[in-house]
C-alpha positions in Angstrom: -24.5 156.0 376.1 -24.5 159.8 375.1 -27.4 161.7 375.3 -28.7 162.7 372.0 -30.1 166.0 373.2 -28.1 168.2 375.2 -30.1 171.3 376.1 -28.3 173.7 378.1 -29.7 177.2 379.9 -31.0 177.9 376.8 -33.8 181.1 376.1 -35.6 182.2 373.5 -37.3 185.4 372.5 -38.9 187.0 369.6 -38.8 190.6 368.6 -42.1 192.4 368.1 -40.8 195.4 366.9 -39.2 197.4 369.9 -40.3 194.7 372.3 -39.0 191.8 372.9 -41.8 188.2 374.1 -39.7 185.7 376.0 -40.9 182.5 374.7 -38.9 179.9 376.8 -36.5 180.5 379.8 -33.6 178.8 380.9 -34.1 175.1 379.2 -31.7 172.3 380.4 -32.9 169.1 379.3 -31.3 165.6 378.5 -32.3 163.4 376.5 -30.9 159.6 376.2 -31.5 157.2 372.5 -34.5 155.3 373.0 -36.7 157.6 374.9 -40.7 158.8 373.9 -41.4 162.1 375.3 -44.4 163.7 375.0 -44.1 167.5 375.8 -47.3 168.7 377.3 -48.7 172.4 378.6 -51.5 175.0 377.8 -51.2 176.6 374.4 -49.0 179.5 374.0 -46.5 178.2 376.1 -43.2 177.4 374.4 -44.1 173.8 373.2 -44.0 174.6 369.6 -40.9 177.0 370.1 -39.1 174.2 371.9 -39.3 171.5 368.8 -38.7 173.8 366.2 -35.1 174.5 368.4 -34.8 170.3 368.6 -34.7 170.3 364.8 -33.1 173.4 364.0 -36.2 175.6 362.3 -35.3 178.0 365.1 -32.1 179.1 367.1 -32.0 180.3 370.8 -31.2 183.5 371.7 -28.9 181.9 374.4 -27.6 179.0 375.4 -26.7 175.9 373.6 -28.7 173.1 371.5 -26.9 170.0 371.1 -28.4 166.8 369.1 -27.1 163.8 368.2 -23.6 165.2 368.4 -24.5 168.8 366.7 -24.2 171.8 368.2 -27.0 173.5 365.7 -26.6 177.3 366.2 -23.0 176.7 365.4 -24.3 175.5 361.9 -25.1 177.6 358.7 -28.5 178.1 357.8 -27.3 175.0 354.1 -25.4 172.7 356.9 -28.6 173.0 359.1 -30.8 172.0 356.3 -28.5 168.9 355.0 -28.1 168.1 359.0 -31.8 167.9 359.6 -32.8 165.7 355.9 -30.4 163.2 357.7 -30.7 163.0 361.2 -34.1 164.3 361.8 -38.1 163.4 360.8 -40.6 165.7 361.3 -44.6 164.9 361.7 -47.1 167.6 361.6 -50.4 168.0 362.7 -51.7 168.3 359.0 -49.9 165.5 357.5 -48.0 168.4 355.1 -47.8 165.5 352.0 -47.9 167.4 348.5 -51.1 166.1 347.3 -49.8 166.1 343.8 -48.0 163.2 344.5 -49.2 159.2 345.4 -48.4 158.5 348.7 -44.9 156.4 347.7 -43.7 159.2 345.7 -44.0 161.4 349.1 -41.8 158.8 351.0 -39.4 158.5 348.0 -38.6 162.7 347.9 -36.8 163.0 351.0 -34.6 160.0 349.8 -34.2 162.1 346.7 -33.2 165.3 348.5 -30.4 163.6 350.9 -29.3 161.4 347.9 -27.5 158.6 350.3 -29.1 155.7 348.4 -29.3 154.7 344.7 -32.7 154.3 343.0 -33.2 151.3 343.4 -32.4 151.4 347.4 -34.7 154.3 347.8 -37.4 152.4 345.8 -36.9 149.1 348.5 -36.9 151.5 351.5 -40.2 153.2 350.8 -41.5 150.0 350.1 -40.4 148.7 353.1 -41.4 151.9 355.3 -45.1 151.3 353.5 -45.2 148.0 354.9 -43.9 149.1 358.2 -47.3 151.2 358.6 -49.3 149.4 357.0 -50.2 151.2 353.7 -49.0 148.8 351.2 -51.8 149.1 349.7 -52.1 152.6 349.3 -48.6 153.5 347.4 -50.2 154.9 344.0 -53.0 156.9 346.0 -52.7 160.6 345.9 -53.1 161.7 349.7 -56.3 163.6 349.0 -57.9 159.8 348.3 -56.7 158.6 351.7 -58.1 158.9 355.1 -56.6 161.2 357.7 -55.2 158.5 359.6 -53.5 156.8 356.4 -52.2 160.4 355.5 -50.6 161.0 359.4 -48.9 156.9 358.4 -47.7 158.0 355.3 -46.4 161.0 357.0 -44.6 158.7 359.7 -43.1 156.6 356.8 -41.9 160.2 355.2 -40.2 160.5 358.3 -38.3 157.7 358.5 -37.3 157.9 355.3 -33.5 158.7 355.8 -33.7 156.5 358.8 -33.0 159.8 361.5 -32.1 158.5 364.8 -34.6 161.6 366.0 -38.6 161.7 365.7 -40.8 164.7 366.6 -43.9 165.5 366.4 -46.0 168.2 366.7 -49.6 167.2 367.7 -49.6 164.5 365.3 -53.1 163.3 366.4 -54.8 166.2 367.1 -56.8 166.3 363.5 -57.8 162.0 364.1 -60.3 160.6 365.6 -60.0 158.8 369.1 -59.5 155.5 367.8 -57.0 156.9 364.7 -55.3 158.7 367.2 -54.9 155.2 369.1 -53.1 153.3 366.6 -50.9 156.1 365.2 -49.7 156.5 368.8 -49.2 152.7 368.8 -47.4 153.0 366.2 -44.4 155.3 367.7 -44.4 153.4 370.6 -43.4 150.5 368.1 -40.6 152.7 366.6 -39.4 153.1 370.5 -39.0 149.6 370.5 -37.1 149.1 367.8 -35.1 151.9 369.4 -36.0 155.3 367.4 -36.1 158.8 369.9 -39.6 160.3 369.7 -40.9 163.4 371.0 -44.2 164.6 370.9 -46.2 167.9 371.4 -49.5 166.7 372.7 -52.5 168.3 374.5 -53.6 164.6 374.9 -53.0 163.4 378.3 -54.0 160.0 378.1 -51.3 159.6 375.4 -48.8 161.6 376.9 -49.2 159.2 379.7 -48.4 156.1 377.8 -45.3 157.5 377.0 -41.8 156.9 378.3 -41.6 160.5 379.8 -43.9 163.8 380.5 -42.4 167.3 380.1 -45.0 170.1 381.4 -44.1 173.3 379.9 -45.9 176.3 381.7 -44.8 180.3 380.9 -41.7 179.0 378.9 -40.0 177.0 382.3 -39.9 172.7 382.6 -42.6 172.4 385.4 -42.7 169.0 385.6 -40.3 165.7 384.0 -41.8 162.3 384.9 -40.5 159.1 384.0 -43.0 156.8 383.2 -43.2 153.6 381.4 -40.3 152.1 380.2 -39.9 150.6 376.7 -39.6 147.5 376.5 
């Protein structure tokens, strides 16, 4: 099966004025379907930098980003954008959900964006995508009369919207509490099962442990790749 990230030597820099701050240094990586990896390492060490490459926000300096097929820095800055509504879900630390909208209507407006499904199909996949995390409940709440935890699920179910076959996250449980942080991490393990790619930016070892795979990043380098538990 092809890997659906294809990193290659790549390096990354940002210009502060006449000097230049080498983020991340010669990144090869693969990554097959199926796999959760959780990308661990001290602050201020490329983490960040490295998933906003995965999904295209950023573009190296050198070397080659492939995912799911795409080479991204061979893409405009419009095919980029139209690439990542449908191929990639992104799940921030602060759930990011316009609070002027209930918590369906914030699943619905990616739907809207890509525009691959008729009203009614958008309407029965939200629906659905509520169920899946357990918000049925919740779909005419504004997200500002939700808990943290429910927010972070809505924000999962905003990222599956278009169905991506690619997940990341960037320290999605680091504003929950232990046992919030708990289930919303069971929950992506239960999207690995049913076969979704996940990767996570954590400073939580315990989860990162529980995932399929540990990357250590340290001064911009891979200083460790484990294989750990396998889904299943």
């Amino acid at each position: 099966m092809p890997n659906i990230i294809e990193l290659s030597h790549v390096y990354k820099a940002y210009q502060l004025g006449p000097i230049s701050n080498p983020v991340l240094h010669d990144i090869s990586l693969s990554i097959t379907p199926g796999e959760f990896v959780a990308i661990v390492g001290p602050s201020g060490n490329g983490k960040s930098t490295l998933l906003n490459l995965l999904t295209g926000i950023d573009r190296p300096c050198q070397g080659d980003v492939q995912i799911n097929g795409s080479h991204l820095q061979r893409l405009s800055e419009e095919q980029l954008s139209a690439w990542r509504g449908k191929n990639v879900g992104i799940v921030f630390q602060f759930f990011q959900l316009l609070p002027s909208l209930n918590i369906l209507q914030n699943i619905l407006l990616p739907m809207d964006f890509a525009a691959t499904l008729n009203k009614r199909q958008r309407l029965e996949r939200a629906r659905y995508l509520l169920n899946l995390v357990g918000l049925d409940d919740q779909a005419q709440q504004l997200p500002g009369q939700v808990s943290g935890g429910q927010q972070q699920r809505a924000a999962i179910a905003r990222a599956l919207a278009n169905d991506p076959a690619l997940i990341v996250a960037d320290e999605p449980t680091g504003n929950l509490d232990g046992t919030t942080a708990d289930a919303v991490f069971e929950l992506f393990a239960n999207l690995q099962r049913q076969g979704k790619t996940l990767i996570m930016v954590t400073h939580n070892e315990s989860l990162a442990q529980a995932a399929s795979r540990r990357i250590a990043l340290f001064a911009g380098r891979i200083h460790e790749d484990q294989y750990l538990n396998r889904a299943g």
